[in-house]
N, C-alpha and C positions, 0 to 999 in steps of 0.2 A: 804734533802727534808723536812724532820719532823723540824727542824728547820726555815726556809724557811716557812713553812704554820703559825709555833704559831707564830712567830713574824709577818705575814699576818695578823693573827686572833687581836695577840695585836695593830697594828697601827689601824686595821679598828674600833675595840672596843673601843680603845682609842679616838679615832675622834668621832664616836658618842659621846662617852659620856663628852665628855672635851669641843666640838665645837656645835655641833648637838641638838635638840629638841629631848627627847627620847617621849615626847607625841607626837602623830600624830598632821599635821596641818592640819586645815582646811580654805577655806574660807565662808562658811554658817553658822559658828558660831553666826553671827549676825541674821541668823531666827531662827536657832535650838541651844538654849543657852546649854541648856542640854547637849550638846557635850562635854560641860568642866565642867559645874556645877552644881553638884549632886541636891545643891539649889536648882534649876528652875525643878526638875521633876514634872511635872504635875500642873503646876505652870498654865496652861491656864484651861478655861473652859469647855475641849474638851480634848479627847484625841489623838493622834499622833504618826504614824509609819513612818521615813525615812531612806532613803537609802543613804549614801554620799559615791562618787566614785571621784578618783583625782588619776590623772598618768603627773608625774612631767618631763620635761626634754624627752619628746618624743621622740629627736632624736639620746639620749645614749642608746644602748642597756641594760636591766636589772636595768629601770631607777627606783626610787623609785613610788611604787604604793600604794594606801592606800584606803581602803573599811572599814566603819562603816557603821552600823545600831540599830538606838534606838527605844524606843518606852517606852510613857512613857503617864500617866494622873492622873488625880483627883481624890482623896478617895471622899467618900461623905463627905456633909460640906466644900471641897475646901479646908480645911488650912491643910490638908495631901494630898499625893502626892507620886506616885511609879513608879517608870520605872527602864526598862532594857536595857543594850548596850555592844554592840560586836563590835569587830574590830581589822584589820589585818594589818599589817603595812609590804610591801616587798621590798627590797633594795638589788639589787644581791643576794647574795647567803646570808642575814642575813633574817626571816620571825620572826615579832612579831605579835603572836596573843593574844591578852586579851577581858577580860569578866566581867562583873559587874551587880549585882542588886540597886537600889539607892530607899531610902528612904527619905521622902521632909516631915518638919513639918513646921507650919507658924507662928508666932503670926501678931493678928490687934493690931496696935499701935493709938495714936493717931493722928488727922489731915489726915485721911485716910490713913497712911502708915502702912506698912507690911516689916515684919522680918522674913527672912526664912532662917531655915536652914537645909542644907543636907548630908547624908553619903551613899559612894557606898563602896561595899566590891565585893573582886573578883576575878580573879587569870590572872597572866599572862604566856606565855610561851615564850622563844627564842629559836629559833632554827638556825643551821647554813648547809645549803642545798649544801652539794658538789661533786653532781650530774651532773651539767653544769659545774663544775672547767676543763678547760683544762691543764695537768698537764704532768712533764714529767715522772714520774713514778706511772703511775695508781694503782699500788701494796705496795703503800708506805701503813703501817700503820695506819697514821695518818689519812688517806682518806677512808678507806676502810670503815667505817660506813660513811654512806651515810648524815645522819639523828644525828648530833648531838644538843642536846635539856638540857633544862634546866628551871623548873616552878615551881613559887614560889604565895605567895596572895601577893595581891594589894589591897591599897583600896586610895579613894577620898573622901575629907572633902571640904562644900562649905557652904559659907554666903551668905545672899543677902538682900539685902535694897531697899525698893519700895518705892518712894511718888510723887503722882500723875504723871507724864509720865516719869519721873525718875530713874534709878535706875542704882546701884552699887553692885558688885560682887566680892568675894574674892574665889576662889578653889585653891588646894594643890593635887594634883593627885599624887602618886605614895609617899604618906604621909610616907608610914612605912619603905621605904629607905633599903629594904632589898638585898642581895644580892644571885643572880642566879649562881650555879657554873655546870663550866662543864666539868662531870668527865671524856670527851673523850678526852679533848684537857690539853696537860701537858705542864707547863712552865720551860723551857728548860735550863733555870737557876736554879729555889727553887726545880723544882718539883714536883709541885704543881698544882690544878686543877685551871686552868684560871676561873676567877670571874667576871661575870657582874652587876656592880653596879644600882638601879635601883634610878636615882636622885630625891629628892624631888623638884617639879614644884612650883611655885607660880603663879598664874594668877589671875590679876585682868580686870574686866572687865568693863564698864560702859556706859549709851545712854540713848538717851533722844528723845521724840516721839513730834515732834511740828506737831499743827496741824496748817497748815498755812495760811488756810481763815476762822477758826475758826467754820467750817461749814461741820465734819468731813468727805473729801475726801481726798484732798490732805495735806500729813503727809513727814514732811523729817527728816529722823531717822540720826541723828549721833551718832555714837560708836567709841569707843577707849578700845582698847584692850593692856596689858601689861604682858611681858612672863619673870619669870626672873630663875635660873636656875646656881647654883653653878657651877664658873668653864667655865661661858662660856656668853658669851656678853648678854647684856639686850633687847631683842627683843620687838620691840611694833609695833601694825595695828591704823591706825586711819582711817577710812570710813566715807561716809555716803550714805545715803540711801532713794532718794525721791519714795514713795509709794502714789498709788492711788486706796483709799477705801479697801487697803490690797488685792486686787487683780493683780496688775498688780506693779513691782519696778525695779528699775535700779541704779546703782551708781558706785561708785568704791573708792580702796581701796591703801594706800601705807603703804608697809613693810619697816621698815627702813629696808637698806643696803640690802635690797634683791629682791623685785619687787614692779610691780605697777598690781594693780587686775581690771578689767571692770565685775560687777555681773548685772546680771538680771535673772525677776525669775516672774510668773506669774498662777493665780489659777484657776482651769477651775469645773464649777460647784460645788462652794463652799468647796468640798474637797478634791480634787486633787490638789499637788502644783507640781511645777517643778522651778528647778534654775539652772543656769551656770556662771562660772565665768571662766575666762584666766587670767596666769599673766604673764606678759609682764615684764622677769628680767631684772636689772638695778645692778648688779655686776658685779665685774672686770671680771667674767668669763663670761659674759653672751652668748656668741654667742658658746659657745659648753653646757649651760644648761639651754637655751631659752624656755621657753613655758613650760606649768601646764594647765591643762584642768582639771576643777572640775565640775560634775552634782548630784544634788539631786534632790529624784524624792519624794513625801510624799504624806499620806493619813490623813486628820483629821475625827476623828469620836465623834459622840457622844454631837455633837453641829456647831456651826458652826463660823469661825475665823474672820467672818464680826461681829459679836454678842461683844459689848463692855459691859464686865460686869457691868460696871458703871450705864451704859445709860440704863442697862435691869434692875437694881435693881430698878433705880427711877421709870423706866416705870412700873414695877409691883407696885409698893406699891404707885404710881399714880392711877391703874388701880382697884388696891383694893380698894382704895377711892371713887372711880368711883362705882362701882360695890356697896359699901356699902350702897354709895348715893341713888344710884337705888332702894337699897333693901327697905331704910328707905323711900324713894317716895312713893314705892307701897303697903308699909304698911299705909302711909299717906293717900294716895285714895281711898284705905279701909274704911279706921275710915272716909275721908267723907263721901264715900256711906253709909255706916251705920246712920252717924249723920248728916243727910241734913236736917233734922227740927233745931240740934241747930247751922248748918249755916245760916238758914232762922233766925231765931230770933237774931243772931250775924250780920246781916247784916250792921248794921250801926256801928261797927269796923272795918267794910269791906270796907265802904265808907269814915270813916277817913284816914285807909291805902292810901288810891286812893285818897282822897284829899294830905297826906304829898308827895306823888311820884310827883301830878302836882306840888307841891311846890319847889320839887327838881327840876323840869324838866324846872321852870319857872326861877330860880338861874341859868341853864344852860343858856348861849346866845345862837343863831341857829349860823351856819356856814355861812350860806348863807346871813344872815342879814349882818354878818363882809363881806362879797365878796361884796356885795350889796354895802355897805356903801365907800365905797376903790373906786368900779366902778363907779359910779355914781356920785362922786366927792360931795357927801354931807362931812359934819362934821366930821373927821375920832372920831373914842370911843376915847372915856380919860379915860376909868376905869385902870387905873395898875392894876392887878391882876384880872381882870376877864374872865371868864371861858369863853371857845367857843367848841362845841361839834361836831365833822364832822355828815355826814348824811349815809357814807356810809363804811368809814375807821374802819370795824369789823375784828374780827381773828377768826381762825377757831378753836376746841378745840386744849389745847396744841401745837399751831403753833404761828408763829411771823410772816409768811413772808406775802408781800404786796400783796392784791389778785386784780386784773385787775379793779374791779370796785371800787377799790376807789384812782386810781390814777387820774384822772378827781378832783375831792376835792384838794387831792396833789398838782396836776400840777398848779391850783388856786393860792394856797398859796405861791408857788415857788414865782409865777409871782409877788404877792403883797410883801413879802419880798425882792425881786429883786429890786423894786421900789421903796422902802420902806427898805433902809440899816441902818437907825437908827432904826426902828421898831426890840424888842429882846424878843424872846416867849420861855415859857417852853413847851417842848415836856411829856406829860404826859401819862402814858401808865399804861391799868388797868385789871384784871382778876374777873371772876366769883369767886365766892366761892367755888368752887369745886377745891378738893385737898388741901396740908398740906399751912401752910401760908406764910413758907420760900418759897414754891414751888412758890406759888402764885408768891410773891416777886420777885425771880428771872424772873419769863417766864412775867411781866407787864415791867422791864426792855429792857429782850430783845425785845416785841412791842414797845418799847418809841425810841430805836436803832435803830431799823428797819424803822422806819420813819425819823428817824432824818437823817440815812445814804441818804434814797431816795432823802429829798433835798439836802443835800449837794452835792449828784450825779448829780443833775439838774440844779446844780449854786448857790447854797443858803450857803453863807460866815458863818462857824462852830461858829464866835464872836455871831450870832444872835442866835445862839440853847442852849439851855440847856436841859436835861432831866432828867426825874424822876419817878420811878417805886411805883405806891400807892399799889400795891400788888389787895388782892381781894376787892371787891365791891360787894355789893350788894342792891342798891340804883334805879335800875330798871327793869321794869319787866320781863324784855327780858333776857336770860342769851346772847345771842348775843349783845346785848347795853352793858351789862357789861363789855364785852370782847372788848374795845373799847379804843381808845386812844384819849385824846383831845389835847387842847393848849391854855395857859392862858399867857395874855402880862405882860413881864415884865419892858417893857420901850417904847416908842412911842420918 
């Protein structure tokens, strides 16, 4: 019989670790990176507790079952990072349970990308439970400790590369490659206590966040995942993952040579998530090791995972701009009220300002004089490059999109371009003076887009548009006229 169970112990030992992943799988890797690498702890803006539950192969009794829990977040300053993870690994009569703390450092690179890297330290145990063994001599030796065990440290080292929705990942878990012995079980040949080797893992990992109307809702995440592991075939996941506003996602996933995954997973009042995933095997055995049911269930704190750090830095230091503006306003209305006699005596610098504005304003042609002139079938303009200014096509602060009352102006010009397919105008799109002048720049672009998409949505041929972002303005008196887009001909 004592023979009989160590060569039991050797084959089963030997398959794990020759065939077998000695890391647990999962498939939420793709929301909770931190499951594999150390890298990514606290790597978001918020911090995070989850639960991952997976029971493999349901309808073998003592099928392999697997329970983690992490929880990890942000030091202050963001470019440090800590979390901790547990998790138990059960397959008949073999239970690994391991434990790790992880430490995350970052560098800001340039071109907005980020370099981080991580180390978990931690201890594992193996134990072998032969307690359920049905045997035919229950008084053998070998059996009679119920609870054979064997715990050694472990630790995981992890890269990771960020640039803009980007990023790539290298981990090594079980780096120190040490080995576990156990002095219950003797080998029946040397004599010797049988030894579990603990493999070193390579995984890399990598996905990319598209956002795909460019209008941050709808995002479709691809990842590919890579497992490689002395001794035993090269495992890879390739997924993806269409997400809406990061509250609600679905996709699915293929294992080579082992299954196909269907995940969904959805957030209920900002901090609560929940996900599930089944995988549907596609191996020569699959009809006796059918079916994997995995749930995670999570808590985010301490901010919230709608929140894109990006979009909140510019919004701040937009906002500060904003706010600084204000300050120096009302320190301005001040120094008038105090100085309304040398307003009065500056009065006639007052009135050449107000003379150069009408001069600007008389350089602008009206919108409606161009409608007028098309309608009415008089002379069409021959000026090339002359400016035409809508009446009511304004934006709102920090916005682009088309607000209801100046689609009437729009719908106009649709019509006279329509009829008018040699006619080729530039889309010109402008901002106040308020906020930095890159900023500017960019958000008078997206008005000049935003108008140009509306006609082209309306029937107006893309040969006839061109656009162009002048950034800020400050050339009249209205900061709403600023905020304003025109259109100047470039060919008739």
């Amino acid at each position: 019989m004592k023979k009989v169970l160590v060569l039991t112990a050797f084959v089963v030992l030997g398959l794990t670790q020759a065939f077998a992943q000695q890391v647990p799988m999962f498939s939420h890797y793709y929301y909770n990176q931190f499951l594999y690498n150390p890298a990514l702890a606290g790597s978001q803006d918020y911090g995070q507790l989850y639960l991952v539950n997976r029971n493999q192969w349901f309808s073998i009794p003592d099928a392999p079952r697997t329970q983690a829990l992490t929880l990890d977040g942000p030091l202050r300053g963001r470019n440090t990072g800590v979390g901790i993870s547990v998790y138990r690994d059960v397959a008949g009569q073999f239970n690994i349970t391991g434990g790790s703390a992880a430490y995350r450092y970052s560098l800001n690179l340039k071109n907005a990308s980020k370099l981080s890297f991580g180390l978990a330290l931690g201890v594992i145990n193996n134990r072998i439970d032969l307690n359920d063994m049905t045997v035919k001599n229950p008084l053998d030796p070998s059996i009679i400790d119920a609870y054979q065990g064997a715990t050694g440290f472990d630790a995981n080292f992890g890269v990771n590369y960020e640039i803009n929705n980007f990023k790539i990942g290298v981990s090594v878990p079980q780096i120190i490659g040490n080995e576990l012995a156990y002095t219950a079980i003797r080998n029946a040949v040397t004599d010797k206590d049988v030894r579990y080797g603990l493999a070193r893992h390579f995984i890399v990992n990598t996905g990319y966040k598209w956002d795909l109307k460019n209008d941050g809702n709808w995002f479709l995440e691809p990842n590919a995942l890579v497992r490689v592991t002395p001794n035993a075939p090269v495992q890879y996941d390739i997924s993806a993952m269409l997400n809406y506003q990061n509250k609600y996602w679905g996709g699915a996933m293929y294992r080579s040579a082992y299954a196909v995954t269907a995940a969904a997973g959805i957030r209920l009042a900002e901090q609560f998530v929940a996900g599930y995933a089944y995988d549907f095997a596609i191996h020569n055995v699959s009809q006796y090791t059918r079916g994997a049911h995995e749930v995670m269930l999570g808590y985010q704190f301490g901010g919230s995972a709608a929140d894109d750090p990006k979009i909140k830095e510019k919004f701040n230091d937009i906002q500060k701009q904003i706010d600084d503006n204000d300050s120096d306003i009302d320190s301005l209305g001040n120094e008038i009220k105090k100085n309304r006699k040398d307003i009065d005596q500056n009065s006639d610098d007052i009135e050449d300002n107000d003379d150069e504005i009408d001069g600007i304003k008389a350089k602008i042609k009206s919108f409606e004089q161009f409608i007028k002139d098309f309608r009415d079938g008089k002379e069409k303009p021959k000026g090339i490059g002359d400016v035409y200014t809508f009446q009511n096509v304004y934006f709102e602060t920090n916005k682009w999109n088309i607000r209801t009352e100046a689609r009437t102006e729009l719908d106009n010009l649709v019509q006279v371009l329509k009829e008018n397919p040699g006619l080729r105008i530039e889309v010109a799109g402008h901002a106040d003076q308020r906020g930095s002048a890159s900023y500017n720049q960019w958000l008078s672009n997206k008005r000049a887009n935003a108008v140009r998409d509306y006609l082209i949505k309306n029937g107006v041929s893309a040969s006839q548009l061109e656009v162009k972002g002048y950034g800020e303005v400050n050339n009249l008196p209205s900061l709403d006229e600023n905020r304003r887009v025109e259109f100047k001909i470039l060919a008739e």
